[in-house]
C-alpha positions as semicolon CSV with decimal commas, in nm:
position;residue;x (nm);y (nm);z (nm)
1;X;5,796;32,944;9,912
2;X;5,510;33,216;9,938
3;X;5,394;33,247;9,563
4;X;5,518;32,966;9,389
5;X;5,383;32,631;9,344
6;X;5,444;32,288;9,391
7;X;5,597;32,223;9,129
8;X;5,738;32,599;9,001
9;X;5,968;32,473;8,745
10;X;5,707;32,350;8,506
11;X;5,516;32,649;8,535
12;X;5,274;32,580;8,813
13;X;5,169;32,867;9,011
14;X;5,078;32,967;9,410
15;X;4,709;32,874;9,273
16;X;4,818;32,480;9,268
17;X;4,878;32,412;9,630
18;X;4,515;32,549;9,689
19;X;4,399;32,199;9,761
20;X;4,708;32,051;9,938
21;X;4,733;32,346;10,169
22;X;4,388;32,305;10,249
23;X;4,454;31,933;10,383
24;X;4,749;31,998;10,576
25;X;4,552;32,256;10,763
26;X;4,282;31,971;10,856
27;X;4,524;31,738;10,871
28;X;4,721;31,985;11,174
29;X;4,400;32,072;11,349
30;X;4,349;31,731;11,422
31;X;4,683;31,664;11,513
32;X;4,674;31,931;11,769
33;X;4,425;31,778;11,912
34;X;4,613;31,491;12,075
35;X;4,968;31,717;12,117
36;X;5,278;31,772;11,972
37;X;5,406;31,529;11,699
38;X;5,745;31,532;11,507
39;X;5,639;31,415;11,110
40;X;5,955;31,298;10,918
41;X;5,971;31,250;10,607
42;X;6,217;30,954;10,509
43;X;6,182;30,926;10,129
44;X;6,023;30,700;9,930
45;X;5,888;30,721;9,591
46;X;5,605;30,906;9,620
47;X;5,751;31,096;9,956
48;X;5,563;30,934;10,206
49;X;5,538;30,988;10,534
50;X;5,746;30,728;10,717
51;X;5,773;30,837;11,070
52;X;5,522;31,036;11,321
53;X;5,652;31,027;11,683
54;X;5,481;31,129;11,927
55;X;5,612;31,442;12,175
56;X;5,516;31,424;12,553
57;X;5,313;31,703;12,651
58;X;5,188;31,796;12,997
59;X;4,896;31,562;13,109
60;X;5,003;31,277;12,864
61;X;5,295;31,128;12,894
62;X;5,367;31,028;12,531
63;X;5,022;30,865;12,548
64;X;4,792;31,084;12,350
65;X;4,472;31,230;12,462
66;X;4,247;31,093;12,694
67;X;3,995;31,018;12,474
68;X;4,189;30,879;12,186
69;X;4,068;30,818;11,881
70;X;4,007;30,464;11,754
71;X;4,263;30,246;11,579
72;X;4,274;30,171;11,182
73;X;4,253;29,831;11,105
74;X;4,561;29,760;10,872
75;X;4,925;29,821;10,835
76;X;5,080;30,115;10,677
77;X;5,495;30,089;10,546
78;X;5,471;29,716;10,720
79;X;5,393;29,837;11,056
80;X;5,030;29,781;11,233
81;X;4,871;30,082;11,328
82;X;4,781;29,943;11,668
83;X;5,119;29,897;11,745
84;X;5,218;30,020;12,107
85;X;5,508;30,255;11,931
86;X;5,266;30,458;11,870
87;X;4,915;30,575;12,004
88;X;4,584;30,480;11,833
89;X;4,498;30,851;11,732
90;X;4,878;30,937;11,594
91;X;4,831;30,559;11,415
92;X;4,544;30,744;11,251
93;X;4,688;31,051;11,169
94;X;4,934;30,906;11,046
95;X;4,749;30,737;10,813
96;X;4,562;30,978;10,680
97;X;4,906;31,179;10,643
98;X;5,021;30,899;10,399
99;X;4,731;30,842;10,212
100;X;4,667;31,248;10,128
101;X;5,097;31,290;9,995
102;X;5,075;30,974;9,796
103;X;4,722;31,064;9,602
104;X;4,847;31,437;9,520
105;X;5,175;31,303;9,403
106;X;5,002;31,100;9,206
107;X;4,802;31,393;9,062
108;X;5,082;31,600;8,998
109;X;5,307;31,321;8,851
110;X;5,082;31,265;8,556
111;X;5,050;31,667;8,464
112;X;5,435;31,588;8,454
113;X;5,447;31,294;8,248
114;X;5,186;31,529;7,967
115;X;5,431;31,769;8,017
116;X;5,670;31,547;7,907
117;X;5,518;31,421;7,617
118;X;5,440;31,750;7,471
119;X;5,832;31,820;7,480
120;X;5,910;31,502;7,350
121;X;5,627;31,614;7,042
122;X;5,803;31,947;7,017
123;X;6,053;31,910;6,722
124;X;5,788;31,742;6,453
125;X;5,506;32,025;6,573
126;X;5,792;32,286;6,560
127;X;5,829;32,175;6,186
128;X;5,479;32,145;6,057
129;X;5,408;32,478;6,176
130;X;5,698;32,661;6,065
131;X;5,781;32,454;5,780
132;X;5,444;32,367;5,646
133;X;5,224;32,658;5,792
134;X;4,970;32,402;6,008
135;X;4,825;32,578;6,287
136;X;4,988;32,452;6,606
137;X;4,658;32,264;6,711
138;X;4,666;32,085;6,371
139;X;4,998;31,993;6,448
140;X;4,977;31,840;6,755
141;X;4,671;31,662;6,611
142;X;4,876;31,560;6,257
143;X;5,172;31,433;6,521
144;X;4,974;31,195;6,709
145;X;4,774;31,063;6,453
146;X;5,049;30,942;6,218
147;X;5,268;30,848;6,488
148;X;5,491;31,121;6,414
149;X;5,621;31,208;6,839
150;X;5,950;30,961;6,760
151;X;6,084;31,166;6,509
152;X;6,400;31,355;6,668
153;X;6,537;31,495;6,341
154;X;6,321;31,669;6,060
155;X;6,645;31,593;5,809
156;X;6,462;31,302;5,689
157;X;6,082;31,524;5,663
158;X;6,297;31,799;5,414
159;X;6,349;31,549;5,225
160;X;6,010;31,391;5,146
161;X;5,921;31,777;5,136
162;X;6,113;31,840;4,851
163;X;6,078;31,513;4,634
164;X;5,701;31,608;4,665
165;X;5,765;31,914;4,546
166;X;5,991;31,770;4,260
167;X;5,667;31,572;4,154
168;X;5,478;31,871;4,103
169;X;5,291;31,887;4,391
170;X;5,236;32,259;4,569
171;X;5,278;32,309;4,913
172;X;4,905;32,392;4,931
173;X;4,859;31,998;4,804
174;X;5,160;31,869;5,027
175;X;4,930;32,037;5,300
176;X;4,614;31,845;5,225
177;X;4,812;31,536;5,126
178;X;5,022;31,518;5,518
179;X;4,644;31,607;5,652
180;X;4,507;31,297;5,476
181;X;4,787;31,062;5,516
182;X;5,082;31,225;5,820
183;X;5,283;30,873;5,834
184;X;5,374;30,973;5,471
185;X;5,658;31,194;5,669
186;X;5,780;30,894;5,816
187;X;5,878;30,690;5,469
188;X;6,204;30,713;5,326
189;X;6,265;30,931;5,038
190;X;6,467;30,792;4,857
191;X;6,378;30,409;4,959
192;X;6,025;30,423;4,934
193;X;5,884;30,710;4,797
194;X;6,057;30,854;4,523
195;X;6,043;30,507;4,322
196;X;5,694;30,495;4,334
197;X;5,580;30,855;4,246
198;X;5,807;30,785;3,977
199;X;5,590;30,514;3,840
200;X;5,292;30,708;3,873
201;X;5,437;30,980;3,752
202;X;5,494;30,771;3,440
203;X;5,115;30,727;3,428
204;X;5,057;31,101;3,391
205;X;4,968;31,169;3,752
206;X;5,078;31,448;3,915
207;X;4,941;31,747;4,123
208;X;4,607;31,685;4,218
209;X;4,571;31,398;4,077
210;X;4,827;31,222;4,263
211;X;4,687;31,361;4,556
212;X;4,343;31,193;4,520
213;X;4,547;30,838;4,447
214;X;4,746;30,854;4,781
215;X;4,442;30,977;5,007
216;X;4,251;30,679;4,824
217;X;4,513;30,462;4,928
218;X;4,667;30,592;5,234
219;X;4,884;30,307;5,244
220;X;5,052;30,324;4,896
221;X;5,416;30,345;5,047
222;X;5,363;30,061;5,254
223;X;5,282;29,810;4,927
224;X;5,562;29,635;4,739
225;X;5,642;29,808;4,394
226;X;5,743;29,525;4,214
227;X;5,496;29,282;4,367
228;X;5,189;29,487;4,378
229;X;5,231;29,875;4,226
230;X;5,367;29,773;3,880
231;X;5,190;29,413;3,830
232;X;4,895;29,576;3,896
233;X;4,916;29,906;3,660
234;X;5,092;29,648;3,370
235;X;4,753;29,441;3,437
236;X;4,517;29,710;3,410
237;X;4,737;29,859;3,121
238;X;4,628;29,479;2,957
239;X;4,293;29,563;2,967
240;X;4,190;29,939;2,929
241;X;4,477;30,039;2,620
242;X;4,627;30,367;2,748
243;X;4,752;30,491;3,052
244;X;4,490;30,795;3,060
245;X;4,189;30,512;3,109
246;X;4,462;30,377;3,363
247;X;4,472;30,681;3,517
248;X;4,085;30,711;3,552
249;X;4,071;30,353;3,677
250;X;4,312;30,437;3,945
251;X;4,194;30,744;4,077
252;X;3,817;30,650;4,086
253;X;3,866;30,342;4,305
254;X;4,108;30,203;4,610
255;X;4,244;29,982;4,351
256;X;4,550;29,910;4,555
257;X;4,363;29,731;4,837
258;X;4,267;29,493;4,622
259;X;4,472;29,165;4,644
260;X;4,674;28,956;4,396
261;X;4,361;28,694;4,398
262;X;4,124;28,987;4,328
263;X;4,349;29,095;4,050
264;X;4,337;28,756;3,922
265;X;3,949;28,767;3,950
266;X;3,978;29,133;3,700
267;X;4,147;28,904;3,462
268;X;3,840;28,614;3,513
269;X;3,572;28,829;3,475
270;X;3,693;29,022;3,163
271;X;3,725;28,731;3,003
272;X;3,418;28,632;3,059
273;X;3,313;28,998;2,911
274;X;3,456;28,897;2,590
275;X;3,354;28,565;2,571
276;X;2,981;28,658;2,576
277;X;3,076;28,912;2,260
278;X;3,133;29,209;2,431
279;X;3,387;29,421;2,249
280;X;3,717;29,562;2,404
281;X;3,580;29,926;2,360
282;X;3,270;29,822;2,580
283;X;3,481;29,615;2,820
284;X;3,635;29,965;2,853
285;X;3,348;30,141;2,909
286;X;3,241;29,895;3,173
287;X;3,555;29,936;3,366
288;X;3,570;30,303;3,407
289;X;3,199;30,336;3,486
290;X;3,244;30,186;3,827
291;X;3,585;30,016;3,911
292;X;3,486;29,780;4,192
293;X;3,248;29,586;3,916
294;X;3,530;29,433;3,779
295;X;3,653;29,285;4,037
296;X;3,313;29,159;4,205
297;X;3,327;28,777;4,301
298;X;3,253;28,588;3,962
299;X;2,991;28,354;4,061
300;X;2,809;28,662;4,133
301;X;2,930;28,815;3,791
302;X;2,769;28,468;3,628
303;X;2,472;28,509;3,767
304;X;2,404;28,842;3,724
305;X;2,457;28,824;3,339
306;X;2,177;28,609;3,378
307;X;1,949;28,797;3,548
308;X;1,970;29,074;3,283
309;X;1,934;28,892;2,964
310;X;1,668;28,707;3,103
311;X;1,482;28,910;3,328
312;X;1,522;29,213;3,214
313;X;1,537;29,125;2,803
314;X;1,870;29,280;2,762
315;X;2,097;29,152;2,486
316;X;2,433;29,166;2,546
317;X;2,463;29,331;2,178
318;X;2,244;29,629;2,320
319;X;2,439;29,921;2,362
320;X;2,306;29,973;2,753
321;X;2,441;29,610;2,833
322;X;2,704;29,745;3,011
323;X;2,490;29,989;3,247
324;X;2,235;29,731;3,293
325;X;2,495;29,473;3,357
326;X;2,690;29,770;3,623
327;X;2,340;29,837;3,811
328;X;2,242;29,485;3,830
329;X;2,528;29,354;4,017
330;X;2,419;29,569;4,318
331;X;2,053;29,536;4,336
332;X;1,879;29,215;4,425
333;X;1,604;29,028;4,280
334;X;1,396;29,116;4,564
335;X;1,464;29,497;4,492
336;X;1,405;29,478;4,117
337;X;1,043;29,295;4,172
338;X;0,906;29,571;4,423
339;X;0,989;29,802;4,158
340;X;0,823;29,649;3,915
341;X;0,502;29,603;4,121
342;X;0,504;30,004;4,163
343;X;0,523;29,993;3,757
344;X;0,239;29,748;3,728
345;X;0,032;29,939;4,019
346;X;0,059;30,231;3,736
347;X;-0,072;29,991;3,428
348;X;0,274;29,923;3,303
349;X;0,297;29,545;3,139
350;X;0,627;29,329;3,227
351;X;0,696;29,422;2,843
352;X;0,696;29,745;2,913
353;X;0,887;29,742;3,213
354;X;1,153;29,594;3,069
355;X;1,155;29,777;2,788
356;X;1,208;30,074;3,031
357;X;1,490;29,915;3,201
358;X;1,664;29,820;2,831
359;X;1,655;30,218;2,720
360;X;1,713;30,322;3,093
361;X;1,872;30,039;3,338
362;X;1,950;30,308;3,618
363;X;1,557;30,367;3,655
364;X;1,709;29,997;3,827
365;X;1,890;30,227;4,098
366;X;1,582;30,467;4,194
367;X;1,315;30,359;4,500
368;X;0,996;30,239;4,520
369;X;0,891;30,599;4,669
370;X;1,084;30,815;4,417
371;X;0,946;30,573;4,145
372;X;0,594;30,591;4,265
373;X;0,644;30,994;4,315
374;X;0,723;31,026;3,955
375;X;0,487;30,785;3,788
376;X;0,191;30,961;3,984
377;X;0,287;31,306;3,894
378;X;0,384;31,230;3,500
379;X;0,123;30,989;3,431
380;X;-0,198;31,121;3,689
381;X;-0,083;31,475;3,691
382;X;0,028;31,540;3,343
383;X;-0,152;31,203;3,164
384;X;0,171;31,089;2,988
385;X;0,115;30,720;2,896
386;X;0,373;30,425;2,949
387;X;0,486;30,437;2,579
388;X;0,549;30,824;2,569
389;X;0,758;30,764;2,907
390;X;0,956;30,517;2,746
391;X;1,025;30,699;2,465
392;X;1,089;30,996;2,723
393;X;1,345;30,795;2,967
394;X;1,525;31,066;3,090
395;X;1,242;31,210;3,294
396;X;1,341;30,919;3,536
397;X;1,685;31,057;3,549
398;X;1,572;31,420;3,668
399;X;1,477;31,536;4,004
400;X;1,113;31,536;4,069
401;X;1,097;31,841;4,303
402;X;1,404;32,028;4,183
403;X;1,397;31,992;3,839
404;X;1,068;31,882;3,660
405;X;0,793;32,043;3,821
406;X;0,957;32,407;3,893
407;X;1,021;32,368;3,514
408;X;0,657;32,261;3,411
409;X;0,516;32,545;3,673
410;X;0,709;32,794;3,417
411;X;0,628;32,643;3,064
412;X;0,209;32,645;3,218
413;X;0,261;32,990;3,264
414;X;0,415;33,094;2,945
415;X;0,106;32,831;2,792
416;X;-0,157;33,040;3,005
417;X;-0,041;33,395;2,839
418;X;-0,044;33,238;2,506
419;X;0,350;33,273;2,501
420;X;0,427;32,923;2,359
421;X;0,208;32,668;2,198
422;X;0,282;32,301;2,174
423;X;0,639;32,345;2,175
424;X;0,897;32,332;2,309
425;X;0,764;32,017;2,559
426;X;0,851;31,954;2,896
427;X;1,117;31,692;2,821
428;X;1,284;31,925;2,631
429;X;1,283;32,210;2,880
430;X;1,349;31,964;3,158
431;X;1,684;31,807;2,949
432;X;1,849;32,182;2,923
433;X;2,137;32,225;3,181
434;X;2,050;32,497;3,447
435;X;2,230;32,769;3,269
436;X;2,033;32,741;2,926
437;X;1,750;32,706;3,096
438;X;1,773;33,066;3,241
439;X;1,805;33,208;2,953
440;X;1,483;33,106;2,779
441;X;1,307;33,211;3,042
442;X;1,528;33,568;3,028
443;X;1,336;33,568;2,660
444;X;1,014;33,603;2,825
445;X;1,117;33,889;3,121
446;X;0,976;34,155;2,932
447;X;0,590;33,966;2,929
448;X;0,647;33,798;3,269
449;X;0,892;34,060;3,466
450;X;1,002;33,810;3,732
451;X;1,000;33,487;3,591
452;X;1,344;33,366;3,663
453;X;1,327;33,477;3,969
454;X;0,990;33,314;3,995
455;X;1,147;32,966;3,886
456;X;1,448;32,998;4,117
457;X;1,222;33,071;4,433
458;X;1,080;32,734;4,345
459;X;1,334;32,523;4,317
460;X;1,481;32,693;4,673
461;X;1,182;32,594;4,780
462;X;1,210;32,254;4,676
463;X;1,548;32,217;4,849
């Protein structure tokens, strides 16, 4: 047995009785001690030690040392250790014999049972790394986590392989798609999946997009088709026109979560949309710029409608309704009035204000710091006035550190070397996408060698 380990068979080597060899040698140095003693085992379970007679030696008679060693209190395999079969030191010995076997058999019985369960794994981890390239740690990771270690055949896992590839999808997409969602190799092919990509299919999803809808709703293939796929897609085909908005709707929210009595609430609160004279087109518009609005609980609906015709002066016939209406559902009336006191701490009148929020409703969404950040640097640093700002919205839109002042650092230096005059502003410069902006300043490289680079250290700094 030199060499090999306890267990050689499942790979174990000589290195693995280390321990266990180690407490047979203490255990044997103190059973020489009191003599000779014959140790049978007799089976059992967990191999324990069952019998431990004692040999006569000369000077003991079958008696055990003179100075024996103190009995356990106890009983061990239904016999009492102070039993006269046996001496008091072989009663402990052989105690201690039992208890060391039975808590390394323990040890080594669950390395087996891991063991086990990585062969019973081995088929489905086999697959995803050979069929679907996944690294074998990914694998063991994907198998686990979508309860994958049943599956004895990988007939059924061809098949979903190749109806997603029917669909369109690539096996770079099937990839991220079994990362996001693993159980989807579990669902039959022809059962469950198939007839449902086929309705989205119909939509016009496919590829990536279809990708995004399942990881949205991981459990797609677990919700009825004709009770809650198709009634839902008819219903939202009701109220946005053409599948294309459908499709937006769809893949911008976890619309399939929602229940039947939140689907009923949709159909509530777009009525309500209309009833107050809101046109289809803006009902629309309202939909698609945040999907969970139009399902929010309707007293809440009712009472926000309020709140922004009367607190915030805008008309439902006002073409920012909708926004206002979208930002207002999901800030309080606590949050709006410490916004407005930073306005007021800056001059601005309620009238104002809300005149503000009418051209601009997501200056609604900002903080009271990023708020007060702006106002003090646009109105104390640069002396704009609450009626230019309002007429000049947008600035509340832009990033303060990013965005606005790295621009306005560049237009005072073009305004210092008598490069520009009045014009263009700082709203304007500050409204061109990242790109354009560039390439004014490219105009200027020969005067001010630098100056992009100059503009881009300051907005890395700003980061």
């Amino acid at each position: 047995m030199t060499g090999q380990g306890i267990f050689p068979e499942f790979g174990f080597g000589a290195n693995s009785n280390t321990a266990l060899g180690e407490g047979v040698q203490n255990l044997q140095a103190q059973i020489e001690e009191i003599g000779e003693v014959e140790i049978t085992n007799t089976g059992g379970q967990r191999g324990s030690v069952t019998r431990i007679t004692q040999m006569a030696t000369p000077g003991n008679n079958g008696e055990g040392p003179s100075n024996p060693v103190p009995p356990q209190n106890g009983t061990l395999n239904g016999k009492n250790p102070n039993s006269n079969s046996l001496s008091p030191a072989v009663s402990t010995i052989m105690f201690r014999i039992s208890t060391f076997f039975r808590s390394h058999l323990h040890r080594y019985s669950t390395v087996i049972q891991s063991f086990g369960d990585q062969q019973q794994q081995q088929p489905i981890i086999n697959y995803l790394t050979t069929s679907l390239k996944f690294s074998k740690q990914d694998a063991i990771t994907l198998s686990s986590k979508g309860n994958l270690t049943h599956l004895k055949s990988t007939l059924n896992s061809d098949l979903i392989l190749q109806t997603l590839k029917n669909y369109g999808l690539t096996l770079t997409q099937i990839k991220q798609l079994i990362f996001s969602v693993p159980k989807i190799l579990t669902c039959k092919a022809g059962k469950t999946l198939e007839p449902k990509l086929k309705v989205f299919q119909e939509l016009g999803l496919s590829g990536s997009d279809l990708v995004v809808l399942i990881r949205r709703n991981p459990d797609v293939f677990g919700f009825g088709l004709h009770t809650r796929i198709i009634p839902g897609v008819n219903l939202l085909k009701g109220y946005l026109g053409d599948d294309q908005n459908v499709v937006e709707f769809i893949t911008k929210s976890r619309w399939l979560y929602c229940t039947n009595y939140s689907m009923k609430r949709l159909s509530t609160n777009m009525q309500m949309l209309k009833d107050i004279g809101l046109s289809n087109e803006r009902i629309v518009r309202f939909m698609l710029s945040n999907p969970e609005s139009s399902m929010v609980n309707t007293k809440l609906l009712v009472d926000r409608l309020k709140f922004v015709e009367e607190k915030l002066g805008v008309s439902p016939r006002v073409g920012s309704f909708v926004h206002a209406l979208s930002v207002a559902l999901y800030v309080s009336d606590v949050e709006v009035e410490g916004k407005m006191k930073v306005f007021r701490s800056f001059g601005w009148s309620d009238s104002d204000i809300a005149l503000l929020f009418r051209h601009q409703p997501y200056c609604l969404n900002k903080s009271e710091g990023n708020i007060r950040e702006k106002l003090e640097f646009l109105m104390r640093n640069l002396g704009y006035t609450p009626a230019y700002l309002i007429r000049c919205h947008t600035f509340f839109t832009f990033s303060l550190s990013k965005r606005v002042v790295p621009r306005n650092k560049m237009l005072m230096i073009l305004k210092e070397k008598g490069l520009v005059g009045d014009k263009p502003m700082l709203i304007t410069l500050a409204s061109y996408p990242e790109l354009k902006f560039l390439d004014y300043l490219r105009g200027f490289e020969g005067d001010v060698p630098g100056l992009c680079e100059m503009y881009m250290d300051s907005v890395r700094r700003a980061c």
